[in-house]
C-alpha positions as CSV (number, residue, x, y, z in Angstrom):
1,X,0.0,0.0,0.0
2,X,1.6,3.0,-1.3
3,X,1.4,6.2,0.7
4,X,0.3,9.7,-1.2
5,X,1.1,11.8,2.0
6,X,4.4,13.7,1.5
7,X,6.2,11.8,4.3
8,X,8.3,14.1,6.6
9,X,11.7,13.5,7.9
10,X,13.2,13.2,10.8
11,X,16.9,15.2,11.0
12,X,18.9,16.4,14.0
13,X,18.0,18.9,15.7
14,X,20.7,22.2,16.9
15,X,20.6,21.7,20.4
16,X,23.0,21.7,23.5
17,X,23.8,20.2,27.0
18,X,21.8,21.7,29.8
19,X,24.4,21.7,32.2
20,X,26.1,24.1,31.5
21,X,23.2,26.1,30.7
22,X,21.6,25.6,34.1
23,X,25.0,26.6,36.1
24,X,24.9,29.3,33.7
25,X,21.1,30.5,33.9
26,X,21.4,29.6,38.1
27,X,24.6,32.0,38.4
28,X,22.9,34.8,36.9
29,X,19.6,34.0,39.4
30,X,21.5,34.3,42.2
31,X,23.5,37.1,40.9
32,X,20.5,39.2,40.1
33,X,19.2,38.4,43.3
34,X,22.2,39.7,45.1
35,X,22.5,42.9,43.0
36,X,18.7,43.5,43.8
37,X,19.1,43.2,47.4
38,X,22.4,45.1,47.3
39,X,20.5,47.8,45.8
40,X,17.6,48.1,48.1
41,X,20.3,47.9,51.3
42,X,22.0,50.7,49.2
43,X,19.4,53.2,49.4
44,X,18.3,52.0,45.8
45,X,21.3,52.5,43.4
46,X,18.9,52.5,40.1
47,X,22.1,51.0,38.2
48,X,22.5,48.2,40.1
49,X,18.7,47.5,40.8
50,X,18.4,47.3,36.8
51,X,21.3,45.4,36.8
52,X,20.0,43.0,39.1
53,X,16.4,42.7,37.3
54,X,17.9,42.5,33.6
55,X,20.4,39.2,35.3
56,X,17.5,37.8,36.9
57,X,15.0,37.9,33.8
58,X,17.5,36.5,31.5
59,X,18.5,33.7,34.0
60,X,15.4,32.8,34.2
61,X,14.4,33.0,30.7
62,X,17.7,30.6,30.1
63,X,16.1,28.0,32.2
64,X,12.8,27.6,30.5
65,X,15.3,26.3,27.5
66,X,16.1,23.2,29.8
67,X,14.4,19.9,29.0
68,X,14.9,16.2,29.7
69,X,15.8,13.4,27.3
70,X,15.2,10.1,28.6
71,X,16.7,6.8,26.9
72,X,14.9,6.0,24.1
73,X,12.9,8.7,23.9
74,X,13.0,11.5,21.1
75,X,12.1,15.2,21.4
76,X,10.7,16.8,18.2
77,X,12.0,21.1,18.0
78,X,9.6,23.2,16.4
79,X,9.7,27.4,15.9
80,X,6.4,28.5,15.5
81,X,4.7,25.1,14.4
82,X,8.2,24.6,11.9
83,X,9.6,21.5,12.6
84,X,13.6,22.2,13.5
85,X,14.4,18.5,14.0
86,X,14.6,15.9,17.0
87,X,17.2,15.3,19.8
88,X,17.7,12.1,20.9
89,X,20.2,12.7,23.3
90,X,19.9,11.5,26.7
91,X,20.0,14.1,29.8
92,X,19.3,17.2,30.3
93,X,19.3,19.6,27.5
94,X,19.0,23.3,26.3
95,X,17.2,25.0,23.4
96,X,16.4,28.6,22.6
97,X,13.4,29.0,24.8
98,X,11.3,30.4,22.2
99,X,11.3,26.9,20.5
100,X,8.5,24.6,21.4
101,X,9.4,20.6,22.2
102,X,7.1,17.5,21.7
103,X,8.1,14.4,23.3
104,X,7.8,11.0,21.5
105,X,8.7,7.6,22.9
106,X,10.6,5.2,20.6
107,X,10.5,2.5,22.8
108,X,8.9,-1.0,22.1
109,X,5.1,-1.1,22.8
110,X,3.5,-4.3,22.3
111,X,-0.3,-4.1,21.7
112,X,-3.0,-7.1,22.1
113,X,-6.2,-6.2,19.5
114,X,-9.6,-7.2,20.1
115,X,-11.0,-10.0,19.5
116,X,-12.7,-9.7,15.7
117,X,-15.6,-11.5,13.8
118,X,-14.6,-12.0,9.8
119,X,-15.0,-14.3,7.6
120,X,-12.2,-16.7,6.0
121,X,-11.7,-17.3,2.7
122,X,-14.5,-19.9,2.3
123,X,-16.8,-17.8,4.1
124,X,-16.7,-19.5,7.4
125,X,-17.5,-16.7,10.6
126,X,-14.5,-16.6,13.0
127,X,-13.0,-14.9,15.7
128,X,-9.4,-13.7,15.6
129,X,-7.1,-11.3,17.0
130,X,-3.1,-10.7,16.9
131,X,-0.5,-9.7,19.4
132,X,2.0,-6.9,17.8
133,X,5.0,-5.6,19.1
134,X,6.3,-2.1,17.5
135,X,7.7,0.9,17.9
136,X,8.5,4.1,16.2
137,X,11.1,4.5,13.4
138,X,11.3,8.4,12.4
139,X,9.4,10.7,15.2
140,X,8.8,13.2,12.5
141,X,6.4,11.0,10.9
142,X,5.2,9.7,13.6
143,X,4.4,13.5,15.0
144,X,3.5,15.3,11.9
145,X,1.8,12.4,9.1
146,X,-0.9,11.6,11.1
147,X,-2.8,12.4,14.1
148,X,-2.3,10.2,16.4
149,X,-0.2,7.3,15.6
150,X,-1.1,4.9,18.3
151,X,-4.8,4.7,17.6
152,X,-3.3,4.5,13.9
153,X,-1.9,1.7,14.3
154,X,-4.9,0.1,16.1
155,X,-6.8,0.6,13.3
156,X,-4.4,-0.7,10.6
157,X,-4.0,-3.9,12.7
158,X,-7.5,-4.7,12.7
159,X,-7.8,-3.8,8.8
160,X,-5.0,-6.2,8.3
161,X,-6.5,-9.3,10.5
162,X,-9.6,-8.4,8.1
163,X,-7.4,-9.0,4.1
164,X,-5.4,-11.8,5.6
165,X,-8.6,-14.0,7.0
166,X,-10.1,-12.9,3.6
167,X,-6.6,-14.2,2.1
168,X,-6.5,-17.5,4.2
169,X,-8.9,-20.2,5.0
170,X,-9.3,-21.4,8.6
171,X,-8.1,-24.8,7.7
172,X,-8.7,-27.5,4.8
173,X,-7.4,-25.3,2.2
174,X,-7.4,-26.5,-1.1
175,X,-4.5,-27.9,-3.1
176,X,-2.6,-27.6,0.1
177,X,-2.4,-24.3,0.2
178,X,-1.5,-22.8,3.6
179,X,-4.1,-21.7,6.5
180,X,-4.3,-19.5,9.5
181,X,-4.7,-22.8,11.5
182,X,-1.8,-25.2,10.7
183,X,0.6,-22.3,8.9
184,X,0.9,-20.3,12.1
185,X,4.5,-19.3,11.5
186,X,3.6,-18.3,7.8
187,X,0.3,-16.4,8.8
188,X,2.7,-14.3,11.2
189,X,4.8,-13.5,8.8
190,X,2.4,-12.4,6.2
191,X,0.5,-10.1,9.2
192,X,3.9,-8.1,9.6
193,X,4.5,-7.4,6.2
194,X,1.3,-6.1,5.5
195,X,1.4,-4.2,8.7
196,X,4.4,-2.2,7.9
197,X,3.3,-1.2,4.6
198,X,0.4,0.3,6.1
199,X,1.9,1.7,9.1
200,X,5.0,3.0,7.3
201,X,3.2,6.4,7.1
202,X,3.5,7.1,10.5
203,X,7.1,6.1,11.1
204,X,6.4,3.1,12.7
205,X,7.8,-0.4,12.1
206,X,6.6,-4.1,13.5
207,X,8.6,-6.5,15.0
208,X,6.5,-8.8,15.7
209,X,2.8,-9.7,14.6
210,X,1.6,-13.0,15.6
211,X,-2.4,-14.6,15.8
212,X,-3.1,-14.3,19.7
213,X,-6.6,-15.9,18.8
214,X,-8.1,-17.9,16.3
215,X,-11.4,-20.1,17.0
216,X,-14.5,-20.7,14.8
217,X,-17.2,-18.4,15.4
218,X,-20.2,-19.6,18.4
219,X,-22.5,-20.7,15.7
220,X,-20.9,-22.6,13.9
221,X,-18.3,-23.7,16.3
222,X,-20.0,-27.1,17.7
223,X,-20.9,-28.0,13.8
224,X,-17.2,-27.7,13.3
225,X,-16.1,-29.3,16.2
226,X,-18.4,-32.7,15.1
227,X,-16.9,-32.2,11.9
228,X,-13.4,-32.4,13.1
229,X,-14.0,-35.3,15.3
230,X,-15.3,-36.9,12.2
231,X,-12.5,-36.5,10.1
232,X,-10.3,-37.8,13.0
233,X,-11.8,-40.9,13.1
234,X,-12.0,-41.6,9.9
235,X,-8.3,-40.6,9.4
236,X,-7.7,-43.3,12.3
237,X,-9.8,-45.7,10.9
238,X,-7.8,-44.9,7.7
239,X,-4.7,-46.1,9.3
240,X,-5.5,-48.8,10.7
241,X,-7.3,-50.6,7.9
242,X,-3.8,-49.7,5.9
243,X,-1.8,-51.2,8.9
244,X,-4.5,-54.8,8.7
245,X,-3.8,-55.0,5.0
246,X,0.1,-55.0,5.9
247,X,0.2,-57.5,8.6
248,X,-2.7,-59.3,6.4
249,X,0.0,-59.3,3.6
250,X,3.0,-60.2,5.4
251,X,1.5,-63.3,7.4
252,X,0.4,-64.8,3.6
253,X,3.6,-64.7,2.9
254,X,5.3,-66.1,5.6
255,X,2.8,-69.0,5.5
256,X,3.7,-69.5,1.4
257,X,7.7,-69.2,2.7
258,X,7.6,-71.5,5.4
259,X,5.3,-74.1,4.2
260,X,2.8,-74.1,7.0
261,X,-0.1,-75.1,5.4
262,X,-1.5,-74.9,1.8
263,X,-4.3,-72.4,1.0
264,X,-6.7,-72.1,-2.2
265,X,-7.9,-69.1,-3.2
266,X,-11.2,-69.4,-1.5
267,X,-9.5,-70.4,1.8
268,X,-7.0,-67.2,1.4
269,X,-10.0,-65.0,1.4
270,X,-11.9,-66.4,4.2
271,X,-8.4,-66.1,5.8
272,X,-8.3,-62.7,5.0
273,X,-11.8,-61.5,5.9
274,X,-11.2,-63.0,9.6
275,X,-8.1,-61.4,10.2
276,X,-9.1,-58.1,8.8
277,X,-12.2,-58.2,10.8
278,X,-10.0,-59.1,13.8
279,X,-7.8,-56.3,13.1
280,X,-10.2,-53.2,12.5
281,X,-13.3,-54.0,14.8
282,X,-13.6,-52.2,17.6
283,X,-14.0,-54.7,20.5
284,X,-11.9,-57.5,21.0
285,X,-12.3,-60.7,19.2
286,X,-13.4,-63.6,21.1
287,X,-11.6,-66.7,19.9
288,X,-13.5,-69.9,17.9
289,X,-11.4,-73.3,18.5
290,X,-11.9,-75.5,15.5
291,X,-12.0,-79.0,16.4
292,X,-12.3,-80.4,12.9
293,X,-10.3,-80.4,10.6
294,X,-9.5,-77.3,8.4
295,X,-11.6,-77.9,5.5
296,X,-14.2,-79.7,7.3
């Protein structure tokens, strides 16, 4: 998803290290301070009264230049709504007071969506949601393409969980292709792909995006659940018919190796309907001594 927004840029900002500034802007304080005084013990000396006021002023206008930097965070500069660059510098910091600041965190945030009803890809009602871990890239996108990123993303995750359940069926897809059921690690990957094209706007990037839920919708979910207990049986019943046919197999031919006992082809099949109906019923066979002999 190509963006038509011009994207803005983040670029460093011109700033400097508050502490020099705030020994600086503190000296002049308490300098002021003591001039004032001075001045008012003196009998008011004008000089040294306007000396004291202009040191004071301009000490304190120094420190409303001082702000704080914590790691991993970023603090966009702006003059007048004109966007000057970002500091990411840790500590305490000084710019020009007359510049504004907007703080933005770029540390990891990891977000759990709610729970959504869409359809798959055959049109089946389900319930899914994803866990996503991000964080932002550039703070001047982030800050200045779009008004508020975090509830941007929330809404580009959901939109996303929406084309890939449309993309994907649930499960059984068809020619093997893969589904949001049994190609989890596939599925995830996909999610965060689409997610940072779409979020790529607002300087932000995905780390992570994985299903945190994924369950057939209440209506249908018991007919799917007899459905899947269905196929497991007969998938079971699938095996071990296969597995009665090879022992049925093998102990023919270790009777015709050995020379145990000599079998027409009416006797082979009676031979074989017994031990396959041994082999694949359910209960237990109950055994039938034959006290004759074996064709009688």
């Amino acid at each position: 998803m190509e963006s038509k927004i011009t994207a803005s840029a983040e670029r460093p900002a011109r700033t400097s290290s508050g502490i020099m500034m705030l020994l600086l802007s503190l000296l002049m304080v308490l300098a002021g301070t003591l001039a004032i005084v001075m001045a008012v013990g003196g009998a008011l000396v004008p000089m040294a009264l306007l000396v004291g006021i202009i040191l004071l002023a301009v000490g304190l206008f120094l420190m409303c230049g001082l702000y704080s930097v914590q790691p991993n965070e970023a603090v966009a500069i702006l003059l007048f709504g004109d966007y000057r660059g970002t500091d990411r510098k840790a500590g305490l910091r000084w710019v020009v007071p007359w510049y504004s600041r907007k703080k933005v965190s770029m540390r990891v945030r990891n977000v759990t969506s709610d729970k959504l009803k869409v359809n798959d890809k055959r049109g089946n009602p389900i319930e899914i949601a994803a866990n996503v871990v991000w964080r932002v890239r550039d703070s001047a996108q982030a800050l200045f393409d779009v008004d508020d990123f975090a509830a941007f993303v929330n809404i580009q995750i959901d939109t996303a969980l929406r084309d890939i359940t449309s993309t994907y069926a649930y499960d059984h897809g068809d020619d093997h292709e893969p589904t949001l059921r049994a190609d989890a690690e596939l599925i995830a990957e996909k999610l965060r792909e689409e997610l940072n094209e779409r979020v790529r706007v607002a300087g932000v990037t995905i780390d992570e995006a994985r299903l945190a839920h994924l369950a057939y919708a209440s209506e249908i979910a018991s007919a799917m659940l007899r459905r899947q207990q269905a196929e497991a049986i007969l998938s079971a019943r699938r095996l071990i018919v296969q597995g009665a046919v090879e022992m049925v197999e093998n102990a023919l031919e270790r009777l015709a190796e050995l020379n145990v006992v000599e079998l027409d082809e009416d006797r082979k099949a009676a031979m074989v309907s017994n031990l396959l109906v041994v082999l694949c019923a359910d209960r237990e066979a109950q055994p039938v001594v034959n006290t004759g002999t074996l064709y009688g």
